[in-house]
GUMARVEX-588993 format. One record per atom (N, C-alpha, C, O, CB): y, x, z; residue in three letters. Coordinates in steps of 0.02 Angstrom, whole numbers, plus 50000, padded with zeros to 5 digits. Each point is the difference from the previous one (the first is absolute). Glycine has a CB too. Example, Ala and Ser with C-alpha at 12.3 -4.5 7.8 and 13.67 -1.06 7.14 Angstrom:
2
497165066050390ALA
500594995550000ALA
500605004550000ALA
499995005250033ALA
499424985350029ALA
501125007749902SER
500595004250003SER
500554996150037SER
500555002550008SER
499135003449884SER
This chain:
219
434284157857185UNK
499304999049986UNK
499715005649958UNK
499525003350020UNK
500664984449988UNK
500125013549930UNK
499775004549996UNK
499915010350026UNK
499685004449972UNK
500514983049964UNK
500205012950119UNK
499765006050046UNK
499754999250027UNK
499915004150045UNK
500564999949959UNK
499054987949995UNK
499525000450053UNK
499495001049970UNK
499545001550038UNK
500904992450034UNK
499415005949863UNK
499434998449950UNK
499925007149994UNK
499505003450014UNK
500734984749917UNK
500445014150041UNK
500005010149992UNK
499705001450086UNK
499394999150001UNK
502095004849897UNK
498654997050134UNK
499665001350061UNK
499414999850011UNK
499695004850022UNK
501054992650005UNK
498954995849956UNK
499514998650016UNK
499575004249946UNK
499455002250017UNK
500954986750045UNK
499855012149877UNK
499645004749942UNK
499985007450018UNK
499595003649972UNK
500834988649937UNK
500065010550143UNK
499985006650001UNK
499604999550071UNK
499815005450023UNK
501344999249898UNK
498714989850113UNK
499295001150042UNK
499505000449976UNK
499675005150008UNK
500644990650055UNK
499535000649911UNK
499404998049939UNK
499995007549967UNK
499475002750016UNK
500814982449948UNK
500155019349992UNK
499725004749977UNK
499925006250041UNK
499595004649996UNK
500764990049912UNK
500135004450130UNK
499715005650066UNK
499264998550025UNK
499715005550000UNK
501544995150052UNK
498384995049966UNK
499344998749997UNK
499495003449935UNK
499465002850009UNK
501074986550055UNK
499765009749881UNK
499754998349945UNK
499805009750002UNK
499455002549991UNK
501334982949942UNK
500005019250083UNK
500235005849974UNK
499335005850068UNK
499675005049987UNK
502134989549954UNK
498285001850119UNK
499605004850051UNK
499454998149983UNK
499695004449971UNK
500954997250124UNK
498894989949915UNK
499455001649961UNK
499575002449971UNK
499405000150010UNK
501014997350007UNK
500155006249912UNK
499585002449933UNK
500065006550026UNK
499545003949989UNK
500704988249899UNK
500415010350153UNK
500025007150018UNK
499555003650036UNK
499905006049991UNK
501034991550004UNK
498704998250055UNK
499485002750035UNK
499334997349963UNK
499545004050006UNK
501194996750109UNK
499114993949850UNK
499435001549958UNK
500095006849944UNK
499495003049983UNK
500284983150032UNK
500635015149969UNK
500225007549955UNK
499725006050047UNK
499595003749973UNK
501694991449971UNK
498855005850104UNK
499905005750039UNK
499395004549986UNK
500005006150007UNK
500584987350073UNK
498865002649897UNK
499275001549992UNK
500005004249937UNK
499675005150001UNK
499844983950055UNK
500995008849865UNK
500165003849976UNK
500495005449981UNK
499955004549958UNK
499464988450047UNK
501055005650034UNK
500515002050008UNK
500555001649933UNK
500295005149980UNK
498974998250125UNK
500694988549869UNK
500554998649925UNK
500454995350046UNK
499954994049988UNK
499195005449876UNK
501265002450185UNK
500314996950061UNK
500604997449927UNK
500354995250013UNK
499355013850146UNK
500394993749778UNK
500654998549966UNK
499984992349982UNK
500444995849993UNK
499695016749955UNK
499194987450047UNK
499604991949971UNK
500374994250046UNK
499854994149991UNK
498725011349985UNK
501814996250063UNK
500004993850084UNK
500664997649962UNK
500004993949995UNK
499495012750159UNK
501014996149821UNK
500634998149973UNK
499884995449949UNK
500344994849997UNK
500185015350031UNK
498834991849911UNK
500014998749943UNK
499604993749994UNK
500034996049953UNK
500205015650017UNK
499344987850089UNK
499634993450011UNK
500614994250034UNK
500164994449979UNK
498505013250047UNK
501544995350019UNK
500784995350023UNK
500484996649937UNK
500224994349999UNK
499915015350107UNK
499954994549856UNK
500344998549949UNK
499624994349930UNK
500284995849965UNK
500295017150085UNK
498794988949952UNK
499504997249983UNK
500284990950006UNK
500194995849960UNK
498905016450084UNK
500784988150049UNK
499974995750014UNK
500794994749998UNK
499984993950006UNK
498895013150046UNK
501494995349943UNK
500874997749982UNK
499994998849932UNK
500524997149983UNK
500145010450098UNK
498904993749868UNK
500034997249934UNK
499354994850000UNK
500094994549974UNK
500525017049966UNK
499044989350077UNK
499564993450021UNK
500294994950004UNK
499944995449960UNK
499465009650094UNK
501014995050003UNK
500414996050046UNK
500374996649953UNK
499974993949996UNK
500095013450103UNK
500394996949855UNK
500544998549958UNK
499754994749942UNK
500244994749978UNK
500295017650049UNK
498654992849952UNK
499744993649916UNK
499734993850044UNK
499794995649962UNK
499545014449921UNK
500604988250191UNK
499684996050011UNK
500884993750006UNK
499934993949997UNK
498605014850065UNK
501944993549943UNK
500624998150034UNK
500264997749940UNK
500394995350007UNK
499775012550094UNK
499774994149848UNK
500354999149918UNK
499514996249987UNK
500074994550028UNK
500535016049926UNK
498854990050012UNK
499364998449968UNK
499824994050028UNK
500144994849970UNK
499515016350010UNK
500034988750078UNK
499684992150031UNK
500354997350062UNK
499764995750037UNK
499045007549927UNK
501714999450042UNK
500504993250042UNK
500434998049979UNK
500064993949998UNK
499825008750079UNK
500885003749886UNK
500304999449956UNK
500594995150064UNK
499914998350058UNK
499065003649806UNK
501544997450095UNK
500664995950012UNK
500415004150070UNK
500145005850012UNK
499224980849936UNK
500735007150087UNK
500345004650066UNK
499585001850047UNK
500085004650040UNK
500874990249955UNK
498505000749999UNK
499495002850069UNK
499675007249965UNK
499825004350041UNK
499704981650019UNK
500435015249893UNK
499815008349968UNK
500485004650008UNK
499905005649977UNK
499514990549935UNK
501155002750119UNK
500325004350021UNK
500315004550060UNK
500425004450010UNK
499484989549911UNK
499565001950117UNK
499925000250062UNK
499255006350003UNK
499935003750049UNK
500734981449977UNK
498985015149930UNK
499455005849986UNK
500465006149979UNK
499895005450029UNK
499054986449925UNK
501525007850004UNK
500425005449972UNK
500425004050068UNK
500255005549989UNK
499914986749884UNK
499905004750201UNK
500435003050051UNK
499265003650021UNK
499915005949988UNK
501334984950054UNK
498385005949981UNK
499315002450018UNK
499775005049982UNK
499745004050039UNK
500074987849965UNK
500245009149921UNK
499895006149934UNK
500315005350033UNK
499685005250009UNK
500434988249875UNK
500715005850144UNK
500375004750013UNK
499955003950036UNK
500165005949990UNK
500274989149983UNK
499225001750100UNK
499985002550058UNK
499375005250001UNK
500005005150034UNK
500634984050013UNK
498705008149902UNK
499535004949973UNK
500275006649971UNK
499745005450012UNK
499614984849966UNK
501215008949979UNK
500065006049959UNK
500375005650055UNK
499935006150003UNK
500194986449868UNK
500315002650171UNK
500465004750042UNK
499695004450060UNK
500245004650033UNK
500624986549938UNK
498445005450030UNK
499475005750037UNK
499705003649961UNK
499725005050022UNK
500014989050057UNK
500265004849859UNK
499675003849929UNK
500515007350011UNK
499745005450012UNK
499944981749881UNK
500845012350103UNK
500605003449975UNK
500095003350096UNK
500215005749991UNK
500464984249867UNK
499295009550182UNK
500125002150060UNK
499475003750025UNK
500125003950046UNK
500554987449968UNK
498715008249962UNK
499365000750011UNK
499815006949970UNK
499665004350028UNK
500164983149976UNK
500565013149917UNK
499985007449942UNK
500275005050043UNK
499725005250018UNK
500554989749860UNK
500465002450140UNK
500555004550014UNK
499715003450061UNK
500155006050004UNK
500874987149947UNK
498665004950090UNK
499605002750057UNK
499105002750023UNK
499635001950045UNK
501424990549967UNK
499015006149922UNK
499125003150003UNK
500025008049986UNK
499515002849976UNK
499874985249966UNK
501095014750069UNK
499805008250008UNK
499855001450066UNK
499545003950014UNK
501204999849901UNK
499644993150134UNK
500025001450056UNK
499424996550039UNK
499805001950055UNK
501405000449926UNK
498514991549979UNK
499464995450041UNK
499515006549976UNK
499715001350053UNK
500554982149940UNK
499555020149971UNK
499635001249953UNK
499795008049974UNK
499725002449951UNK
500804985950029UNK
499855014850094UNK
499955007150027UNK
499265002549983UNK
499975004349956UNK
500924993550145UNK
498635000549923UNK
499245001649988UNK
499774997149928UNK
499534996350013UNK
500225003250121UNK
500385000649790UNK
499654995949954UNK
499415000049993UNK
499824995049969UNK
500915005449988UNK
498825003350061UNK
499325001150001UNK
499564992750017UNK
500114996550050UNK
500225016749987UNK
499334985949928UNK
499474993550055UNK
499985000650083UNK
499975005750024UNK
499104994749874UNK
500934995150135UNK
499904999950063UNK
499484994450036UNK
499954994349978UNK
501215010950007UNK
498634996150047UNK
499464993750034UNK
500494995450030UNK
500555002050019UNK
498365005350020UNK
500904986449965UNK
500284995750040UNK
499924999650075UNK
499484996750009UNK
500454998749893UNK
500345006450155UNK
499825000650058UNK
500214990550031UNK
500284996349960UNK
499965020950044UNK
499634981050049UNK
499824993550033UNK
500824995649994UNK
500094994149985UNK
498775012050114UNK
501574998349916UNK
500824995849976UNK
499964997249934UNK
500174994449979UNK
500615014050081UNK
498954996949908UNK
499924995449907UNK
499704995749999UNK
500284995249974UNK
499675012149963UNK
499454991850084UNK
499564995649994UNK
499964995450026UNK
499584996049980UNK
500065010050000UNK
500864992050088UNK
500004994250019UNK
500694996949959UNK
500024994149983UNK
499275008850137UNK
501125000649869UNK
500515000749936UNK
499824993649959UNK
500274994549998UNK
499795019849991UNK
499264988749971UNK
499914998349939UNK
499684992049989UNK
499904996449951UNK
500015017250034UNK
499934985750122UNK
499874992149989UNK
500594993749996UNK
500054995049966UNK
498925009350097UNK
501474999049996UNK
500454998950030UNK
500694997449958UNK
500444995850008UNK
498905012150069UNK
500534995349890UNK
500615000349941UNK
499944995249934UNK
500504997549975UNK
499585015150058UNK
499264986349943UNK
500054994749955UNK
500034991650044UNK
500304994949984UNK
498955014649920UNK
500224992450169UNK
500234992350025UNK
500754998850010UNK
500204994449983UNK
498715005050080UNK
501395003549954UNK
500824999950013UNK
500414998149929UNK
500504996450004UNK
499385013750095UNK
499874992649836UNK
500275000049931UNK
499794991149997UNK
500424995549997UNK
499335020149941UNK
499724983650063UNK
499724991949995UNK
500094995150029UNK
499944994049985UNK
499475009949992UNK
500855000750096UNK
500254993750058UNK
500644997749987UNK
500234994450013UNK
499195010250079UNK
500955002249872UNK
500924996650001UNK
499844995649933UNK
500234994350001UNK
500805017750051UNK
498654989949894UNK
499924996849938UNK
499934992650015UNK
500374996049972UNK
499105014249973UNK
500074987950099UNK
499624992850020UNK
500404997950056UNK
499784994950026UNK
498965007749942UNK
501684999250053UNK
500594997550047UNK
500614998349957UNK
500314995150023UNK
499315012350077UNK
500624995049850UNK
500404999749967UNK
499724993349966UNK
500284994650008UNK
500135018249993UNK
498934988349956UNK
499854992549957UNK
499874993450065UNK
500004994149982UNK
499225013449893UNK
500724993650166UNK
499954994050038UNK
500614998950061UNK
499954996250048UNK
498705005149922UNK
501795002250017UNK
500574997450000UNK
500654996349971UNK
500384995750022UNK
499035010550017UNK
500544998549885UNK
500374997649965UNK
499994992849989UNK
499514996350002UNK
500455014049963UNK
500944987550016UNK
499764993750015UNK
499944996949909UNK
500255003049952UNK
500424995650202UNK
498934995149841UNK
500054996849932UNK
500264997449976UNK
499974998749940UNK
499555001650067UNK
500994997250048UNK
501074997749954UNK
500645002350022UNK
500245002250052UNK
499444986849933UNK
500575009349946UNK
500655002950028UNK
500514991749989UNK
499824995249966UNK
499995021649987UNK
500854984150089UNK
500344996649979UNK
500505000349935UNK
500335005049986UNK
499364994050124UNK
500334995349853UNK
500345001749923UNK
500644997950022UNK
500355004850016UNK
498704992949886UNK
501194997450102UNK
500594996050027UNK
500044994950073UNK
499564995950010UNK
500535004849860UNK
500324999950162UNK
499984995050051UNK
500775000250025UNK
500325004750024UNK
498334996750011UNK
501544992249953UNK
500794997650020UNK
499934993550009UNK
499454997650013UNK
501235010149923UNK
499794989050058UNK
500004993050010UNK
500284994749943UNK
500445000749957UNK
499675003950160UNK
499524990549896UNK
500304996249943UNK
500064993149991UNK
499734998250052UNK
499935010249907UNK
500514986250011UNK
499864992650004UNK
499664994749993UNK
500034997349945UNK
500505006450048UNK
499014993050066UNK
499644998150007UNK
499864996449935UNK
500474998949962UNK
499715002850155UNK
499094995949864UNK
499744999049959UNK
499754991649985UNK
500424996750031UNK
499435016449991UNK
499774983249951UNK
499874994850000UNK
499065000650007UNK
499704995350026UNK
501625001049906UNK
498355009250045UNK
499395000949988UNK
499785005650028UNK
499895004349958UNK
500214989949955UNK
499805007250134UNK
499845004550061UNK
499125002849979UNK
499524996849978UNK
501424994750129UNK
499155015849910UNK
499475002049991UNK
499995008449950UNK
500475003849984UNK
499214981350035UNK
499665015349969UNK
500115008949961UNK
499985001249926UNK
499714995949965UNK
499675008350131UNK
500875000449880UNK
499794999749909UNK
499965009150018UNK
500365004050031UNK
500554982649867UNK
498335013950057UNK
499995004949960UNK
499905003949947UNK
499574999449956UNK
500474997750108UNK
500345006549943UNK
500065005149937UNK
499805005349960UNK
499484998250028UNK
501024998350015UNK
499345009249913UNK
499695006150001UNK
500705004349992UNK
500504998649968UNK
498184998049980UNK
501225007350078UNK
500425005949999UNK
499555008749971UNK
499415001449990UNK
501354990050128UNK
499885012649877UNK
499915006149979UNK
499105001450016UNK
499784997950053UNK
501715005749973UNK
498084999849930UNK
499435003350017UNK
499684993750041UNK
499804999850058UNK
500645013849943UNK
499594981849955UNK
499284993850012UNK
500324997550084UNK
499754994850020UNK
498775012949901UNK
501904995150119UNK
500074999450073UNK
500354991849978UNK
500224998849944UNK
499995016650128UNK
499784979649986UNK
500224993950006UNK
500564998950037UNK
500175005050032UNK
498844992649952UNK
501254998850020UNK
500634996850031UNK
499874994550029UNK
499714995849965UNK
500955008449963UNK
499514994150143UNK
499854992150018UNK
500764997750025UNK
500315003550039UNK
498264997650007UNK
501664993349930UNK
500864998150009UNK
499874993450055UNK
499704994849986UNK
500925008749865UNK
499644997850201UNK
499764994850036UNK
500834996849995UNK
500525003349999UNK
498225002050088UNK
501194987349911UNK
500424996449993UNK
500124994150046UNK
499514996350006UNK
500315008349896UNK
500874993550140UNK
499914996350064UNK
500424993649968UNK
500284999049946UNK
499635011650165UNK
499974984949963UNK
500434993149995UNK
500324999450052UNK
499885004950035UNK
499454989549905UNK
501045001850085UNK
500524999150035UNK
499694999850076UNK
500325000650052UNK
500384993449847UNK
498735005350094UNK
499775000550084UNK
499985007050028UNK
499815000650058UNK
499434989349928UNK
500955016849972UNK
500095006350004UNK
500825002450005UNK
500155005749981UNK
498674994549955UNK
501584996050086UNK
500584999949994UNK
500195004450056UNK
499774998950056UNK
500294990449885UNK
500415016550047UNK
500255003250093UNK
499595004149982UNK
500295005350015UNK
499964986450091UNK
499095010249865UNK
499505003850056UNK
499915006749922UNK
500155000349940UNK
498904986450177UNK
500665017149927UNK
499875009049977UNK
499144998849982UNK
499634995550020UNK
501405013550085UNK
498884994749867UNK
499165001649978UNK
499915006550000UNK
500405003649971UNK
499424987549955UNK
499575011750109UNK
499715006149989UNK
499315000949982UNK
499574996650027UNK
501215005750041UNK
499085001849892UNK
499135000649993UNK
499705003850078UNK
500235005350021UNK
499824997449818UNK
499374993150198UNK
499915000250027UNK
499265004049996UNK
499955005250032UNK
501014986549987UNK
498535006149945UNK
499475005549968UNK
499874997549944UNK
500294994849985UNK
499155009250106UNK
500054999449856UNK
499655000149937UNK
499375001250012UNK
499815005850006UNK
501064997549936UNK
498584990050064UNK
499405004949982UNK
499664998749937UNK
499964995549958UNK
499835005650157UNK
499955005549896UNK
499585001249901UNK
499305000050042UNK
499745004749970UNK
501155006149919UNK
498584987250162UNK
499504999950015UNK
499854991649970UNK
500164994650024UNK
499945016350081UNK
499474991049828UNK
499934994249975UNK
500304996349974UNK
500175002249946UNK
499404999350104UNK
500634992649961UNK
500824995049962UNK
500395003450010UNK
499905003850047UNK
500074985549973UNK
500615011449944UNK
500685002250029UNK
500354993850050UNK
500094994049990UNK
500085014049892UNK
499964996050167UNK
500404996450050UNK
500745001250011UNK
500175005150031UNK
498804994850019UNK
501494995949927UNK
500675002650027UNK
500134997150069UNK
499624995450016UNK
500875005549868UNK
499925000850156UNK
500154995550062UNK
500635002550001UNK
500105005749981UNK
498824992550090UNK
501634997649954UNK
500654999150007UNK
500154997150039UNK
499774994450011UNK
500345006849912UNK
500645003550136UNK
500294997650055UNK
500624997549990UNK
500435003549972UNK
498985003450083UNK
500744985349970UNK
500814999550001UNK
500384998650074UNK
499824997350053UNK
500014997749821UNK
500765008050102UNK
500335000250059UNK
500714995949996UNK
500234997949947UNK
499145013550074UNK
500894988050036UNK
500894996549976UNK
500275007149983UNK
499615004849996UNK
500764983250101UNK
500295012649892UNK
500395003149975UNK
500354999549929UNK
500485003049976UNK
498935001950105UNK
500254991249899UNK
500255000249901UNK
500784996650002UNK
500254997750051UNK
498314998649877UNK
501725003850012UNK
500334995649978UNK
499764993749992UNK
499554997149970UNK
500875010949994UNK
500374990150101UNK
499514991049985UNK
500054994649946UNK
499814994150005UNK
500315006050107UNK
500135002649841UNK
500154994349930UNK
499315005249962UNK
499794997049950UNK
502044998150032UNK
497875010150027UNK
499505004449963UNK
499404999750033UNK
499925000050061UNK
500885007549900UNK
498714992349989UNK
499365003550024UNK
499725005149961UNK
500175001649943UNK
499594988950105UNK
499665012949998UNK
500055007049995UNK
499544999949929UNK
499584995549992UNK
500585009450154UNK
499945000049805UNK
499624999149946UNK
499655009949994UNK
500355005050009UNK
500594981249923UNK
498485013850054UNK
499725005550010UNK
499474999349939UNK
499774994649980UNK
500505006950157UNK
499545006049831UNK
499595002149944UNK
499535006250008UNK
500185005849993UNK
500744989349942UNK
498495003050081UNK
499655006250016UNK
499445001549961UNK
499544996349980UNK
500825002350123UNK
499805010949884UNK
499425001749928UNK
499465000250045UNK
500015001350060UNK
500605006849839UNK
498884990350063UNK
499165002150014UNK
499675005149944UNK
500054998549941UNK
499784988850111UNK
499945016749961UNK
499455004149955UNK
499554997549962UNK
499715002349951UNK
500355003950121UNK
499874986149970UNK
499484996749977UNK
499744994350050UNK
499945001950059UNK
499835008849876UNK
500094984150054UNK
499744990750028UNK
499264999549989UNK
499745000249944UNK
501384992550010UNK
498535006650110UNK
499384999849977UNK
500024990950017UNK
500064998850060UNK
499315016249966UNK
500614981849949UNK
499684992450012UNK
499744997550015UNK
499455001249975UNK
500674998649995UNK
499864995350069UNK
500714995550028UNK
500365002650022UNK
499815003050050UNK
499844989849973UNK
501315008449955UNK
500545000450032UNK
500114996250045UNK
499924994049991UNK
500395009749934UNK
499894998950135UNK
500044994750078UNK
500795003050014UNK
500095005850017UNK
498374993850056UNK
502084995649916UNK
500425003950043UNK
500194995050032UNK
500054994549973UNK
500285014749968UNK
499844991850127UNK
499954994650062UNK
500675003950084UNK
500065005850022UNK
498084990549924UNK
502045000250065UNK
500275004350056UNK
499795000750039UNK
499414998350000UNK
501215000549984UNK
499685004650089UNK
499735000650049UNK
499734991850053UNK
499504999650035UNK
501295013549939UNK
499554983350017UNK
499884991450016UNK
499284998749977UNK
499624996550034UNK
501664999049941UNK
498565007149971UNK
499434996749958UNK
500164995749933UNK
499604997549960UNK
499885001950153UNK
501255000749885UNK
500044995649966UNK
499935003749906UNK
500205005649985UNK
500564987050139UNK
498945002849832UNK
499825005849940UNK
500304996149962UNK
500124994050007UNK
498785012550006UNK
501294999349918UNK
500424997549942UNK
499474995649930UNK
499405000449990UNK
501555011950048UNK
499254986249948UNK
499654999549909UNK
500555003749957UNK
500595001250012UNK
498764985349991UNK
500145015149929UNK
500165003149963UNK
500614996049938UNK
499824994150000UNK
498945012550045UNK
501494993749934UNK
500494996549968UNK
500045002949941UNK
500015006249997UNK
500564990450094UNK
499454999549853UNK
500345003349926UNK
500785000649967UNK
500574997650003UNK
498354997849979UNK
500755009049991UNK
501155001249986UNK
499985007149988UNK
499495003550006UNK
501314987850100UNK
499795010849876UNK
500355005349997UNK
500355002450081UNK
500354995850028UNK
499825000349832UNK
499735010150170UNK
500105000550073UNK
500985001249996UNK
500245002749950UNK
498195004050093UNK
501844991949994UNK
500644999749982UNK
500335000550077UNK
499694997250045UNK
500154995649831UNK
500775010550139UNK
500284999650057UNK
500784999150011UNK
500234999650057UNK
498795006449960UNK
């Protein structure tokens, strides 16, 4: 995961690096294209420390990388981009360039946030059925929540998978079960959220929905 994040950062600053290089052309401080790139990898970094912080801020710090490593790839080769230093006009390749290139910077940006997904799994194994069926939750690291879903014996044999999450409005969990489990076990599963907007609904694929339960979540 993370060479995909570095990747995706050294697309992102390759955008970031031709960009500024051909808005430069007009004055021809073509050295500026590295130093704005780099610019932008410490941005990246106080936004990754500063206001997300924990493990998901560290996921800005691979991002950071992939900026600097076009920062740093970008120096080493601007003698040769950079034969003419003089100002130059922008002829019609630049200029459609210069539209072209930020929608593409914004499109992977806004594909990325509306993909990513809003949980992860914390724990999921199996365990012994319960007397009081239903969910407890928790707060975890950086305000994020925990929901411990807890089964009864009519879950016996069978597997659970998260099936979707939606954050459009309530949070929605939905959950699939299947046979396969251990049949003296049922399946016990813990999944972080970023965040519960209210009413928590978690329900399976049947329709059938949980209540919320008090306690300490335990497996």
């Amino acid at each position: 995961m993370a060479y995909i994040i570095m990747l995706g950062g050294i697309f992102l600053g390759s955008i970031v690096y031709m960009f500024t290089f051909i808005v430069l052309k007009k004055s021809g401080n073509h050295y500026l294209a590295p130093v704005i790139t780099i610019l932008f990898s410490a941005i990246i970094v106080a936004y990754g420390l500063f206001f997300v912080g924990g493990f998901e801020g560290m996921a800005y710090l691979f991002l950071a990388v992939g900026f600097l490593t076009v920062s740093i790839i970008g120096a080493m080769f601007l003698p040769l981009l950079t034969r003419q230093s003089r100002p130059q006009q922008l002829n019609k390749r630049d200029k459609i360039s210069l539209v072209v290139l930020p929608v593409i910077f914004f499109a992977t940006i806004g594909v990325a946030v509306w993909s990513q997904q809003g949980y992860w799994i914390i724990d999921q194994a199996n365990a012994a059925p319960v007397e009081t069926e239903g969910y407890q939750i928790s707060t975890i690291s950086e305000g994020s929540k925990a929901v411990t879903l807890l089964l009864g014996e009519e879950y016996l044999g069978t597997e659970i998978e998260v099936e979707n999450v939606s954050e459009i409005g309530a949070t929605e969990i939905t959950l699939n079960f299947e046979d396969g489990g251990q049949d003296d076990k049922v399946p016990f599963i813990q999944i972080g959220l970023r965040e519960i907007n209210e009413p928590l609904k978690v329900e399976t694929t049947d329709g059938e929905s949980f209540e919320q339960i008090n306690g300490r979540p335990t497996n």
